[in-house]
N, C-alpha and C positions, 0 to 999 in steps of 0.2 A: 504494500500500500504506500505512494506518494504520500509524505510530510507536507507537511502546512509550509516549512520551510524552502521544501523542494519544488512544490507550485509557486513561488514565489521570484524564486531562481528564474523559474523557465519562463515566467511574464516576464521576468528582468531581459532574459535574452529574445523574448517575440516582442518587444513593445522598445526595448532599450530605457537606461538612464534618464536621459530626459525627460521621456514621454513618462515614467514613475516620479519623478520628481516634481513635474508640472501637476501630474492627478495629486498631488503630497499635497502642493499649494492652493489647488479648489477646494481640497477635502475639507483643509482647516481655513478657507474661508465660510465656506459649506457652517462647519462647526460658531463659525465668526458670527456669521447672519444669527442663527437658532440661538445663540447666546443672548443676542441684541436683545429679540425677540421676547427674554424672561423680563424684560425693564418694561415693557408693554403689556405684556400678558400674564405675569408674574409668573410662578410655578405651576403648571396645571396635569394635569393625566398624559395630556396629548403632547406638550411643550415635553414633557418629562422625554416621553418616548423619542419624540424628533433627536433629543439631544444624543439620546442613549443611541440611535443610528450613526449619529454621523461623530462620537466618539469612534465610534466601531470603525466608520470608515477612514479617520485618520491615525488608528492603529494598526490597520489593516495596510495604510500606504507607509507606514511609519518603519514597517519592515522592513521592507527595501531598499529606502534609505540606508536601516543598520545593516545590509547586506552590501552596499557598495562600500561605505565607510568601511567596513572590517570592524563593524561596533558588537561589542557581545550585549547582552541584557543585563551582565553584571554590572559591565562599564556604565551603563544610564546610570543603574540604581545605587552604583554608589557617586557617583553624582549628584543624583537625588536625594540620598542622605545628607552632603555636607549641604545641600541647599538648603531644604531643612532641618537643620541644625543652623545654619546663618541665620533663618527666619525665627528660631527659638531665640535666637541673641538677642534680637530686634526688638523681639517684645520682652525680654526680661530687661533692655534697658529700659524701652519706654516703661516698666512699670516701674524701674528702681528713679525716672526722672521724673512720676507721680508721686511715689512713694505712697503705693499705694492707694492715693485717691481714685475712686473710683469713676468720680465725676470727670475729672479731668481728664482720665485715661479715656472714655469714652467720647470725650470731645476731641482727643488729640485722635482718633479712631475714624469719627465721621469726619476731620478736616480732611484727615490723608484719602477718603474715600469720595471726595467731594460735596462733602452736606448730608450723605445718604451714611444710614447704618444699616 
C-alpha cells in the first residue's frame, strides 16, 4: 500500500515544485478569507467546519513543502516548542510589568489586540 508520504512525492514529481508551492499559497489564503470570516460571523457550526477544511488543506500542501526543504516533523516541532516557550516569556513579563494587576494586564491585552478581547 502507497504512504501518505509517497502520494505526495509522486504529485511533487507530476505537478512539480512550483505548481505545490503556489497550491501552498491559495490554501492558506483559502485559510486567510474563513479566518476573516469568524470577525463577521463569529464562531458558528458551519464557520467551524469551513475552517477545519481548509486547515486540512494547508497541511495537506504543507507536506510538500517539508518534502522539498529536507524538513522532518521533528525539525517544525521543535521549532515550535522554542516559539512557544518565547510566547510563555512574553507573558510572564507582561504579568511580572503588572505585577499582577489584573486590570491592567487585561488592558495591556486588548491594546496589543487592537481594542478587541
Amino acid at each position: 500500500m502507497i504512504t501518505n508520504i509517497e502520494k505526495h512525492k509522486y504529485a511533487l514529481k507530476w505537478y512539480g515544485n512550483d505548481a505545490q508551492m503556489l497550491m501552498l499559497v491559495e490554501e492558506m489564503a483559502e485559510l486567510t478569507k474563513e479566518i476573516m470570516k469568524t470577525f463577521r460571523k463569529g464562531i458558528t457550526p458551519e464557520v467551524v467546519q469551513k475552517l477545519r477544511e481548509e486547515m486540512a488543506d494547508v497541511q495537506n500542501c504543507l507536506i510538500p513543502l517539508m518534502i522539498i526543504t529536507e524538513t522532518a516533523p521533528t525539525d517544525i516541532e521543535a521549532i515550535m516548542q522554542e516559539k512557544m516557550l518565547r510566547t510563555m516569556e512574553r507573558i510572564a513579563e507582561d504579568q511580572a510589568k503588572n505585577k499582577g494587576n489584573v486590570e491592567t494586564l487585561l488592558q495591556t491585552i486588548i491594546k496589543k489586540q487592537g481594542g478587541k478581547l
